[in-house]
N, C-alpha and C positions, 0 to 999 in steps of 0.2 A: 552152330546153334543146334542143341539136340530138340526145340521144337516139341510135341508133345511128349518127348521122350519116346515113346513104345519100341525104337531098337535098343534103344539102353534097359527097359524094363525086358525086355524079351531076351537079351543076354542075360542080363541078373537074372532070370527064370532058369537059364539055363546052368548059368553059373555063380551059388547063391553066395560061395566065399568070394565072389568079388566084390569091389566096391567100386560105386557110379559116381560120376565128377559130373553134375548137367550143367552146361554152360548156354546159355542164351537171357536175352534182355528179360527185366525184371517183371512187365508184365506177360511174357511168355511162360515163365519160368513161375507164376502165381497158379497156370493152369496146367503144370509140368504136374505140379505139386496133387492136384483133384485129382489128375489121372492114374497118380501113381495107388491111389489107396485101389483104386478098381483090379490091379495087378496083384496087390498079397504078398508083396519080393518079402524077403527078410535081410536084402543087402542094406549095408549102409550107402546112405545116399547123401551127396550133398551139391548143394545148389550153390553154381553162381552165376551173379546176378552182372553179368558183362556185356563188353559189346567187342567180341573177339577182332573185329578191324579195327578198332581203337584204344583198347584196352591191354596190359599186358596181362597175359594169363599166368599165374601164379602157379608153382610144382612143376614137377613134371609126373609123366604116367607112358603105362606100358604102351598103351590102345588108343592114339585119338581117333576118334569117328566123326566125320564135317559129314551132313548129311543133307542134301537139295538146298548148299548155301550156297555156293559159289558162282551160282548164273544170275547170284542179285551184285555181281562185285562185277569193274574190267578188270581188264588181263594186270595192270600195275597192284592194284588191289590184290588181286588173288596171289600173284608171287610173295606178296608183305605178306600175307596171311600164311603164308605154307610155309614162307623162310620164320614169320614166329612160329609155328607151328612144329616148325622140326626143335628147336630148341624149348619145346614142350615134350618132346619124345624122349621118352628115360633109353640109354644106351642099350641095345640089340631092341626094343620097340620097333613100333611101325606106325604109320598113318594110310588109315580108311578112306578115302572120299568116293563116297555114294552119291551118283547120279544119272538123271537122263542125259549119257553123253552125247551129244553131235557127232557124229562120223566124219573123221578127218577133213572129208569135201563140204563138208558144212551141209551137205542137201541133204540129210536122212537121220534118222526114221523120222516118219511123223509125228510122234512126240519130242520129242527132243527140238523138233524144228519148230512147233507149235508153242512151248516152253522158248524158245530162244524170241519169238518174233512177242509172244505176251512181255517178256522181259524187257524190249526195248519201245513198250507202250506205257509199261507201269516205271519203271526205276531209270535214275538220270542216267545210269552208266552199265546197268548189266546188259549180261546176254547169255547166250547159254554156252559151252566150253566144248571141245573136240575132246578124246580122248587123248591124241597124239600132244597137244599143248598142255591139257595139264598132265603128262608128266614129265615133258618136257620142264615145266615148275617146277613139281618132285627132285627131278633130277637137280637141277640149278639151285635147290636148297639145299640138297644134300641126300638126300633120301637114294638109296639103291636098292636091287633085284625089286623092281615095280613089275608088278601084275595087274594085268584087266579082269577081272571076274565077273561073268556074266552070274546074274542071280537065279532065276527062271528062266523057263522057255517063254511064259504067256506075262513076266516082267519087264517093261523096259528099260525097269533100272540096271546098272551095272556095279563094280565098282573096281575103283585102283589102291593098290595096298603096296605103300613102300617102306621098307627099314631104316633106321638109324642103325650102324655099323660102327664098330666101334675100334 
């Protein structure tokens, strides 16, 4: 789900010949839209209006980026979602997934653990993911040479980026 979009508009800022695919539910994607005029992009943009764990995603594309979705899914959920996922990845692509990982022992940092313990108050079946597990996913989809990317020093996000190989 790109959510209010702003990494997808802050790529297109960076890089205006490309073109934005926003995918998340249709009343997310009504306020995708207001936010987008405050950015100025001149990329072509376009919206769909899905629910990427149920939906099948139409095209494919170089870049997918899943961004603080996967700690509202279980572990069955999120392999469906990466195994479609990789067959949304156009051949030498790659997939992004941004988030506060859990550290493999599941006890750390405190955001990630504070995110995992909200997840299993709010949603029937989330929680928050290890880094070691989801690429573990990556992998068993298909995806290879996966990388951890730490973002900031003062970010707790991260993220892991693996290829479709062809």
């Amino acid at each position: 789900g790109c959510g209010p979009g702003t990494y997808a508009f802050h790529l297109g800022m960076k890089n205006p010949e490309l073109s934005l695919f926003l995918l998340d539910f249709p009343g997310v994607l009504e306020v995708t839209r207001q936010i987008q005029q405050e950015y100025g992009i001149q990329n072509e943009v376009h919206y769909l209006p899905l629910d990427a764990a149920k939906d099948s995603i139409p095209g494919t594309y170089d870049l997918v980026l899943v961004s603080n979705a996967l700690h509202m899914m279980d572990e069955c959920q999120c392999r469906k979602l990466i195994s479609q996922l990789y067959d949304s990845v156009a051949p030498d692509g790659s997939l992004v997934i941004q988030a506060q990982f859990l550290r493999d022992d599941r006890m750390g940092g405190r955001w990630p653990v504070l995110l995992d313990l909200i997840q299993l108050c709010i949603t029937p079946s989330g929680r928050n993911h290890s880094v070691g597990e989801t690429k573990e996913w990556m992998r068993d989809a298909g995806f290879t040479d996966i990388r951890h990317c730490k973002m900031t020093l003062l970010n707790t996000n991260s993220f892991l980026r693996g290829y479709k190989q062809v």
